[in-house]
N, C-alpha and C positions, 0 to 999 in steps of 0.2 A: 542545120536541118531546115529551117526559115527563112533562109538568104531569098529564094526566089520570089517569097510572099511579102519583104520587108515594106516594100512599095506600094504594094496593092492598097485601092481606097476602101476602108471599112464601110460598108450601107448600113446603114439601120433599116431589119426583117430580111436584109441578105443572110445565105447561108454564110456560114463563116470559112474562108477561104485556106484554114488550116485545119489541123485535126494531131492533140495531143496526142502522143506516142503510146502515155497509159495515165491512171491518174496523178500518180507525184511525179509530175515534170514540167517541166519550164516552158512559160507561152514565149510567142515570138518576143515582145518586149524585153522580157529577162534575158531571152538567148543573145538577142542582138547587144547587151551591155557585155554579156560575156560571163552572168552569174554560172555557177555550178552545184550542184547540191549532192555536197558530202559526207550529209547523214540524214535520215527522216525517219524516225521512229519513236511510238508511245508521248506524243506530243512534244516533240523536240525536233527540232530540224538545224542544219550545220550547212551555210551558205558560204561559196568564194565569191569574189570577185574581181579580175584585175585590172589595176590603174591603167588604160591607154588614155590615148592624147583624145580620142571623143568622150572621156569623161572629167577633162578637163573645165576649171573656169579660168578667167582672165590673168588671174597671181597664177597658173599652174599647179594648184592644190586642186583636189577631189571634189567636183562638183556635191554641192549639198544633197540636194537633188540624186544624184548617183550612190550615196549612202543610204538614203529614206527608202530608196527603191529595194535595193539590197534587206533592210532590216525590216521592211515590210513584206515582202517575198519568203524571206525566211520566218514570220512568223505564218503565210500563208501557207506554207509548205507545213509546218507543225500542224497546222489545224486539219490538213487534209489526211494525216496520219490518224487521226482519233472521229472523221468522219467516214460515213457509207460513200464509198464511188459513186461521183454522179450529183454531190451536192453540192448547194450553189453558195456562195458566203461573198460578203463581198465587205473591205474595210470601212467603216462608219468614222470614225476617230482618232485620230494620230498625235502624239508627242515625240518630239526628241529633240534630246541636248547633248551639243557638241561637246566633246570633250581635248581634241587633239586633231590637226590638219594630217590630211592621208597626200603625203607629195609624192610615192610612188608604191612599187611591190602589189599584193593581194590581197585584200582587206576581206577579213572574214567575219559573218554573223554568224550568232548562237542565238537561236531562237529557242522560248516555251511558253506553249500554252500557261497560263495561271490560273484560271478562272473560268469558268461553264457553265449555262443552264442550256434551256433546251433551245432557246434561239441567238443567243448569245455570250461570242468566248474574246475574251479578252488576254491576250497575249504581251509580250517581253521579248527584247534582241538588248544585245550588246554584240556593238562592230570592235572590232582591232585590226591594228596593221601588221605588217609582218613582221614586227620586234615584240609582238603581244603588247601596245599600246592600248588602251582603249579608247575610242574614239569617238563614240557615239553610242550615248544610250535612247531606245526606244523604247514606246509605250501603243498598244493598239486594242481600238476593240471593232469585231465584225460581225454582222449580221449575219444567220442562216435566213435563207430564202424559206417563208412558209410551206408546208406540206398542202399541196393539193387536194381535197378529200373527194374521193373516185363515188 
């Protein structure tokens, strides 16, 4: 859906040169690794994504980097389940520990919200390969963008 805009240079106070499809969906970034989102509901989200050779590193294993993205996408995807259309959040804090190399197939995140108040939710992923390995556990918390008072 992105391909054409992959290139484009981002401005800072440019309009932005895309436009989500609706709210739970995948910006150019996620689309261009090839994620998928296979569940999103009641703060839970179910991300793919498959091994190609540009998410490779050096030994041929799944770049790290290409997992983090993955299991942080999928807990942004849960949070935007349990928010109003239109909010802004953005990740403040990240963990994870590798548990198992992804050397091919479709590694999927199981994302859940854990935790809430009013300007910040604190979320959970576990990745697996496609033997149900686990491979990577995450940790996040993300800021809502304050309310404007009109």
């Amino acid at each position: 859906m992105y391909e054409k805009v992959f290139e484009e240079p981002m401005v800072d106070g440019a309009p932005l040169p895309f436009q989500l499809p609706r709210w739970i969906a995948l910006a150019p970034f996620e689309e261009f690794l090839g994620m998928r989102i296979e569940e999103a509901v009641a703060g839970r989200a179910v991300l793919t994504m498959p091994f190609k050779l540009k998410l490779a590193q050096g030994a041929g294993l799944m770049h790290g980097g290409a997992v983090t993205a993955l299991a942080d996408t999928a807990v942004a995807i849960a949070i935007k389940t349990l928010l109003p259309e239109g909010s802004h959040f953005a990740t403040v804090e990240i963990g994870l520990k590798f548990h198992a190399p992804v050397r091919g197939g479709t590694i999927k995140a199981i994302a859940t919200v854990v935790e809430r108040d009013e300007r910040t939710i604190k979320g959970e992923a576990e990745a697996f390969d496609e033997a149900g390995v686990r491979v990577a556990s995450f940790q996040s918390v993300f800021k809502v963008k304050r309310s404007v008072a009109v």
